[in-house]
C-alpha positions as CSV (number, residue, x, y, z in Angstrom):
1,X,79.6,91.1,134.9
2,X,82.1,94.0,135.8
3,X,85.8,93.7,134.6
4,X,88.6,95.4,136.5
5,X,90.7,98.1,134.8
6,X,93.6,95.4,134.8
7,X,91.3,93.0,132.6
8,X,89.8,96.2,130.3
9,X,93.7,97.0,129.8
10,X,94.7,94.0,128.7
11,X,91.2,93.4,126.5
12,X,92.2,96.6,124.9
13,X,96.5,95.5,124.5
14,X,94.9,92.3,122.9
15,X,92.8,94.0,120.3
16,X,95.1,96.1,119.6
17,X,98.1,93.7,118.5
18,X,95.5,92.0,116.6
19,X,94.9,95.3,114.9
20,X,98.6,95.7,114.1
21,X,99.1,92.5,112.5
22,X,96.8,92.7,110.4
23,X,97.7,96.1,109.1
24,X,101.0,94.4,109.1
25,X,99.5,92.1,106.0
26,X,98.1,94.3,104.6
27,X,101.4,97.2,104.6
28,X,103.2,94.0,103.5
29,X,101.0,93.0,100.4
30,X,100.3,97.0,99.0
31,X,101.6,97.7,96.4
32,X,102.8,94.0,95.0
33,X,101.9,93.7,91.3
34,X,99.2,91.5,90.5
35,X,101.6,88.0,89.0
36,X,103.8,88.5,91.8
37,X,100.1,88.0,94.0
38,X,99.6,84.5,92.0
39,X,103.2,83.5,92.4
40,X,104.8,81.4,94.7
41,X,108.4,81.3,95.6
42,X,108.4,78.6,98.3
43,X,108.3,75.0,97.7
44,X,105.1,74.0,99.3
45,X,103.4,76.3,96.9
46,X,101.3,78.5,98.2
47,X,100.9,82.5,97.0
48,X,100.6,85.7,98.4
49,X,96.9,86.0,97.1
50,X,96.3,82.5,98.6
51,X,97.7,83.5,102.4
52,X,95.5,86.8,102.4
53,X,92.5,84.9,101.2
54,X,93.3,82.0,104.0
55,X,94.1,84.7,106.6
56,X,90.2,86.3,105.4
57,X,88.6,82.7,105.9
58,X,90.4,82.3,109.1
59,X,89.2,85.9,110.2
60,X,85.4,84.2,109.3
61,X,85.6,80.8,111.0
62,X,87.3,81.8,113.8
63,X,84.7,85.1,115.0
64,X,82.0,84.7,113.2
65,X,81.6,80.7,112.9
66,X,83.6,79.8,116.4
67,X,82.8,82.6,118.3
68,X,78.8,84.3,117.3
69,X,78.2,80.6,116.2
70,X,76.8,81.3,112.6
71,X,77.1,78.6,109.9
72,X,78.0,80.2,106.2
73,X,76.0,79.3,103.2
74,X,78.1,78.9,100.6
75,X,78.7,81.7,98.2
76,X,76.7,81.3,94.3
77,X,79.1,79.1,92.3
78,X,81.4,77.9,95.8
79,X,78.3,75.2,96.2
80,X,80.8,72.6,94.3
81,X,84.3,73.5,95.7
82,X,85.8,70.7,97.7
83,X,85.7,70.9,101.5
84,X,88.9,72.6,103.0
85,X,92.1,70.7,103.2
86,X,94.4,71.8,105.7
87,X,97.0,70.1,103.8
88,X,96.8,72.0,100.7
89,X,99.2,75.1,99.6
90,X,97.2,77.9,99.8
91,X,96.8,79.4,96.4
92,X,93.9,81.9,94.9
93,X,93.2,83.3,91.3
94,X,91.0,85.9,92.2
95,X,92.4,89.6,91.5
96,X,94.3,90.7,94.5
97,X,92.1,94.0,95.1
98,X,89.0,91.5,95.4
99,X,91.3,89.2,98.3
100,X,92.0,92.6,99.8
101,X,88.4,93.4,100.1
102,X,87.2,90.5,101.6
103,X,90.0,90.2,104.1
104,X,89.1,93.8,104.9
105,X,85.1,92.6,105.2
106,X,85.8,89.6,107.3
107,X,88.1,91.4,109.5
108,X,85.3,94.4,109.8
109,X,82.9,91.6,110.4
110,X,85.2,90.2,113.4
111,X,85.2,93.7,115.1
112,X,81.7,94.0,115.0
113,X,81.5,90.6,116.7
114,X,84.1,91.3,119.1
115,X,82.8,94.8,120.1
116,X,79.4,93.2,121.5
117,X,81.2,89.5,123.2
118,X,83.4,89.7,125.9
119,X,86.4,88.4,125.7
120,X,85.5,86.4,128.9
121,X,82.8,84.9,127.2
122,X,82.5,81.4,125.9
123,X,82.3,81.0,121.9
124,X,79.0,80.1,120.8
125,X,79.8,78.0,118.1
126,X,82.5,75.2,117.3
127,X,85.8,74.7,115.9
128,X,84.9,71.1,115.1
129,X,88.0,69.3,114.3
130,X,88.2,65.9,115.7
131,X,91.1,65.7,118.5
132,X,91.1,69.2,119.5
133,X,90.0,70.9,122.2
134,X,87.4,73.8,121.8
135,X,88.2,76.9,122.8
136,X,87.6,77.8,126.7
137,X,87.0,81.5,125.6
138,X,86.5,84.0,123.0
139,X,90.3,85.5,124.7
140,X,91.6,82.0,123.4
141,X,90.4,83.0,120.1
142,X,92.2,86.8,120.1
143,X,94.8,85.4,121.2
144,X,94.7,82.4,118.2
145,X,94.2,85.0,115.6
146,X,97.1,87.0,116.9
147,X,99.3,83.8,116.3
148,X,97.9,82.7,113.4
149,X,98.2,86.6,111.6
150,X,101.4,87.1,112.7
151,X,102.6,83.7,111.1
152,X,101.8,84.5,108.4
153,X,102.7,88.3,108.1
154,X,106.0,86.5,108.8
155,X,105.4,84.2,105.7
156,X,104.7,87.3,103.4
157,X,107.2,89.5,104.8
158,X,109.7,86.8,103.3
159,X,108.0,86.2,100.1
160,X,107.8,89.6,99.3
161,X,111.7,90.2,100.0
162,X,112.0,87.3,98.0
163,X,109.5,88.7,94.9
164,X,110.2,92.2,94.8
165,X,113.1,92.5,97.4
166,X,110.8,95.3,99.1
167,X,111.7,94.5,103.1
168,X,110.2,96.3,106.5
169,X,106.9,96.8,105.1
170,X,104.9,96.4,108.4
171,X,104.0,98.9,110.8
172,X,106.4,97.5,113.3
């Protein structure tokens, strides 16, 4: 099916503040020394590692499980982690040049999935949590990962003015 230049304009707008805000955590986190990745400085206790390794999972479940429809195997030694609680402050011990890599990946992998789906088209696989709607398209999805990046880019904007007092970090 054909799309207008009005709906390849606004495909290309979308991808490209998606882009942005994720260069955004990534301008935001460079350069932060490695305790100040594994500490928190909010109540709810969640790190600067842990965000960037949520924002990398979210990056997988969102265009590669929701959208292409795949189903991970777990990684060797992850066959024993407990499933994912939304409730849970995000927090990571890994070194923060491995978080940065697999963010990296998982966003790479995204692009690869986006640059052969249409936005127009419907997402293969499932978000799966009880009470919520699927989503209608994988446009619903861009548009969720903008959202959801630019949250948190928010969040570690603010944690690292409040770790290293470093401020406008971001490309914007």
């Amino acid at each position: 099916m054909a799309t207008n230049r009005n709906e390849d304009a606004e495909n290309r707008a979308l991808l490209a503040f998606l882009a942005a805000q994720r260069d955004a955590v990534l301008s935001i986190v460079a350069g932060l020394d490695e305790d100040s990745w594994h500490r928190s400085v909010v109540p709810s206790g969640w790190t600067p590692a842990g965000l960037v390794e949520h924002l990398g999972g979210a990056e997988w479940h969102w265009f590669q499980g929701v959208v292409a429809g795949e189903h991970p195997e777990p990684a060797a030694g992850d066959e024993d982690l407990a499933p994912y609680d939304p409730t849970a402050a995000f927090a990571c011990d890994q070194p923060s040049a491995e978080i940065v890599n697999f963010y990296r990946d998982q966003c790479a992998s995204s692009d690869a999935v986006l640059a052969v789906t249409p936005l127009s088209a419907r997402p293969r696989g499932r978000h799966g949590v009880p009470g919520q709607d699927e989503p209608p398209d994988v446009r619903w999805v861009v548009l969720h990962m903008i959202e959801e990046t630019a949250r948190h880019a928010g969040h570690l904007d603010i944690a690292r003015e409040l770790l290293d007092g470093q401020t406008r970090l971001g490309p914007r």
